[in-house]
N, C-alpha and C positions, 0 to 999 in steps of 0.2 A: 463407509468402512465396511469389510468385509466380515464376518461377526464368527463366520465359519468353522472354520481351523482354531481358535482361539483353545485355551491350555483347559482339561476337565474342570478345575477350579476355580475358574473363569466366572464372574455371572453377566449376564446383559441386563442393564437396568435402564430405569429416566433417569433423566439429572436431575424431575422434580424429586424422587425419591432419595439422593445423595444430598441433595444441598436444599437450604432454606434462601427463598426468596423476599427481599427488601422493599419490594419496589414501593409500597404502599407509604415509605418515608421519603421518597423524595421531592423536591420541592424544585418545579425550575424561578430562576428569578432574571429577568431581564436585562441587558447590558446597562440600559441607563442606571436602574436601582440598586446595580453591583455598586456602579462606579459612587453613585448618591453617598452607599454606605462605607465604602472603604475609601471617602475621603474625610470621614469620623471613626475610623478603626483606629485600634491604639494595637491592633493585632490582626493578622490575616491569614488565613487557610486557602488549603488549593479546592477549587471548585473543577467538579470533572463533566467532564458531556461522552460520548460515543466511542472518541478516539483517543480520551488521555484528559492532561489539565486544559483547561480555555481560561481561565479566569481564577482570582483571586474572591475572597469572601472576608466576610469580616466576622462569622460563628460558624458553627459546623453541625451537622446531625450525624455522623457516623464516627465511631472512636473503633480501633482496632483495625484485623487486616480482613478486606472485602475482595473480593475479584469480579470488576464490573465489566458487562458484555453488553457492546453496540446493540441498540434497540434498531436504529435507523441511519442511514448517514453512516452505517460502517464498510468493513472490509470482510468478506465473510468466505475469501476461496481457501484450498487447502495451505496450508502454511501462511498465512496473513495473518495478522495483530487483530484478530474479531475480538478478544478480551483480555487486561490486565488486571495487575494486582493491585492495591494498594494501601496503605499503613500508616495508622496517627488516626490524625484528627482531619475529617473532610466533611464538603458537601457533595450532593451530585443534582443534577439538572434531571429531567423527563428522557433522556435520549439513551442511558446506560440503565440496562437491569444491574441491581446489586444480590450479588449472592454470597453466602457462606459455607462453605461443606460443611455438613454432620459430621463430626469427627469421629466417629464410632463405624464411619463406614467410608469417607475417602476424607481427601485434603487439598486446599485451594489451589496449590500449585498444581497437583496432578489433574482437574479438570480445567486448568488451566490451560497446559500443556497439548490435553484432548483436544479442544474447544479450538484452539488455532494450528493443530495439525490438520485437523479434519476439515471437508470439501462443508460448509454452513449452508451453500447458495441454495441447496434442494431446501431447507427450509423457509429462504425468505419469501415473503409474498411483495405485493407493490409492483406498480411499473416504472411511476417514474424515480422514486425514491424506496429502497428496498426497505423492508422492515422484517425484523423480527419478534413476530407478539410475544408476550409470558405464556401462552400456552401453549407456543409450540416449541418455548424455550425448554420448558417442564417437559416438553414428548420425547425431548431428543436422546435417541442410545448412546447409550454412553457403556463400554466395555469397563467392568469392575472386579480385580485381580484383588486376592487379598493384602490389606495392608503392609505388611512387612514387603512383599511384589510391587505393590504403589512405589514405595518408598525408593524402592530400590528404582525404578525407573523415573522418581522423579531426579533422582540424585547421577543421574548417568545422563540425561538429558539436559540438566542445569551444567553440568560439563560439557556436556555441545555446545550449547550457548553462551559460556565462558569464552569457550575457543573461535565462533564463529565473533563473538564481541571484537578479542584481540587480532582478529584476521580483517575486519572491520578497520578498526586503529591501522592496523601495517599499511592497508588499502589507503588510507585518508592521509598518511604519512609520505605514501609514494605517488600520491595526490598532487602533495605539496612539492617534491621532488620535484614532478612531471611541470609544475605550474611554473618554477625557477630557471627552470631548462626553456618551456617554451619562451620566458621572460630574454634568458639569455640568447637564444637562436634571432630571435622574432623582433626585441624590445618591448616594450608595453604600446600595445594598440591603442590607447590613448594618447598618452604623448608621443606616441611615431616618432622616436627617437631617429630611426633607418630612414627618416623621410622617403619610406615607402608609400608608393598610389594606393587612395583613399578612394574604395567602391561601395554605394549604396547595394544592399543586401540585391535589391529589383535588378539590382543592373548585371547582376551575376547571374540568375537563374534562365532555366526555359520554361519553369511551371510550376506553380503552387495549386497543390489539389486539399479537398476537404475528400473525407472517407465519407463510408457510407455506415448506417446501423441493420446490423441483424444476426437473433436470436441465435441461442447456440443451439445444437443439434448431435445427437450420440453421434459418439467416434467412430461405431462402426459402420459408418458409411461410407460405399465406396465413393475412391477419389476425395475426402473431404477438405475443403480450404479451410487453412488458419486464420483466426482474424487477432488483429495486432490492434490494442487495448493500453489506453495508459498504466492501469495494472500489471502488464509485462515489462515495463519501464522501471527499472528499478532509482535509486537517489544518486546510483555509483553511474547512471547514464546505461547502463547496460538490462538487455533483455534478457527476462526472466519466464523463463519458457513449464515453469510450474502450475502454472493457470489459464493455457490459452485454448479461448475458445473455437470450436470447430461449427464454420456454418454452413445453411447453402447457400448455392451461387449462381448466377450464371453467367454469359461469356459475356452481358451489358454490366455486369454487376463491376466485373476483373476487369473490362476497357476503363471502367472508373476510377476505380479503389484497389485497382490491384498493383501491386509493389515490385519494382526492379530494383536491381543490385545497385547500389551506390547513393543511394535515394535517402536525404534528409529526413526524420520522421521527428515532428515534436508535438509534446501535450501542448494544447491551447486553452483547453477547457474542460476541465473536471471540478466534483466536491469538492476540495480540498486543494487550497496555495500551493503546498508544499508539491503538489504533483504537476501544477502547470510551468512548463517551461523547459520539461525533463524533456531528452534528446538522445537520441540515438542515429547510429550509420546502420542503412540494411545492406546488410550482406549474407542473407542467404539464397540457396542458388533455388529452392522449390517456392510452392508461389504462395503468395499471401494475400489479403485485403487489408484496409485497415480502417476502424470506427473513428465513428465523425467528432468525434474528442480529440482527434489528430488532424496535423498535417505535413503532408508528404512535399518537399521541395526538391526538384530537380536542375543541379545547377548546368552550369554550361560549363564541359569539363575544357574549352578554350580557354576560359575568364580565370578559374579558379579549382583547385585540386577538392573533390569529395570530405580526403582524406582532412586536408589540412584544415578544411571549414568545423568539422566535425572536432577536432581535437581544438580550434581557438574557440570554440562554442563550450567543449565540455570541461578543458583546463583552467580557461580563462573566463568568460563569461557565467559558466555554472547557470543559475536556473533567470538570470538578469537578460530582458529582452534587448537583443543589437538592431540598428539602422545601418552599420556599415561597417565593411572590414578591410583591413588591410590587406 
């Protein structure tokens, strides 16, 4: 973030300086010895890790409202879930710093808000698993407007995210529209009601390629290629062009991994379920690469339409791996 321009009354501080750090009470506990004790719970609490809840518990160490940030294992570009709130009675595992704002000087929600607008990745370290230590949790500037200004920008930003929720909802509603529609055109690809020809996925394509990995590199270089990241994959199937990294290349790199129009692109393999299996159609006209967490299929537009693969994959199937399509 640019710290520059910011209003005279403005200060630039750490966030160890605004908020108190927990982490010294967390406690991880093991999948087996959750399950051992919450099959003698007569009550259960939500147990958090990096990204949110994982698990149930059967006591808690935290009462009140915390806002925990991925230590490792998270998401940390600008605009990504790198930390949440949360309230009651909890536990947390090794993988979430827990923190509390001073209240005499900001408020959870509002370096909340900071913490997942802003670009995190300059501080994680690791290669193959990123992390973010406590001490460079504590380094990090954080812009600090006086309270009544806090407020007022948390209160107008929790309005975005009201409306971005219900535009979400509208999204998921014309989901389901789009899903009853293709039911109605298509039938259900399962029971192939149309006794429509049944083709193995293999039997449609010209080529299944795996990407390549490499580092990102400032934007200001000339000519630079974008690399296409399950990251820019958003849940709705659509690319999210807020995070993409720019690498180099060269013309062995682009005969590989690099990406033409109409081209199948799916997660295979990332951290986290929830992002394997996401899919996208590319359709843009300048050139790309794309990392080896993907892959790119190019079908044979004799056998079968781009288009229509793409829409029975994202309508219907969703993030459930096919062998064959109608």
């Amino acid at each position: 973030m640019n710290f520059e321009n910011l209003p005279e009354n403005w200060k630039v501080v750490r966030l160890g300086r605004v908020a108190e750090i927990y982490d010294y009470l967390r406690v991880p506990i093991n999948s087996k010895e959750r399950e051992r004790r919450k099959a003698k719970a007569q009550k259960l609490y939500p147990y958090y890790g990096a990204n949110g809840q994982v698990d149930w518990i059967d006591d808690y160490i935290f009462d009140g409202e915390y806002l925990l940030v991925a230590e490792d294992g998270g998401f940390w570009g600008p605009f990504e879930k790198s930390s949440y709130l949360v309230k009651g009675k909890f536990w947390v595992n090794n993988h979430a710093h827990i923190l509390r704002a001073k209240e005499s000087l900001s408020s959870n929600k509002y370096i909340e808000f900071f913490l997942n607008y802003e670009n995190l990745n300059i501080y994680i370290s690791g290669t193959t698993r990123g992390k973010l230590t406590q001490e460079i949790l504590r380094s990090i500037l954080i812009p600090l407007p006086p309270l009544p200004e806090q407020k007022r920008i948390v209160e107008i930003l929790s309005l975005a995210e009201d409306l971005i929720k219900k535009q979400k909802e509208t999204i998921a509603l014309i989901d389901k529209i789009l899903m009853a529609k293709f039911l109605e055109m298509f039938g259900d690809p399962v029971t192939n009601p149309k006794g429509w020809e049944v083709r193995r996925l293999d039997e449609v394509i010209l080529n299944m390629r795996h990407g390549i990995s490499r580092k990102g590199i400032k934007k200001s270089l000339k000519n630079p290629l974008k690399c296409l990241r399950p990251s820019n994959i958003n849940k709705q199937c659509k690319v999210n062009l807020s995070d993409v990294r720019i690498v180099k290349f060269s013309e062995r790199d682009f005969n590989r991994a690099g990406l033409t129009k109409g081209e199948l692109v799916i997660s295979h393999l990332n951290g986290s379920i929830d992002h394997v299996g996401k899919c996208i159609l590319f359709v843009f006209e300048d050139k790309w690469i794309f990392d080896s967490n993907l892959l790119a299929i190019k079908l044979n537009p004799q056998k079968i339409n781009s288009y229509y693969s793409y829409w029975y994959r994202d309508t219907y199937l969703s993030k459930k791996s096919s062998k064959k399509l109608p």
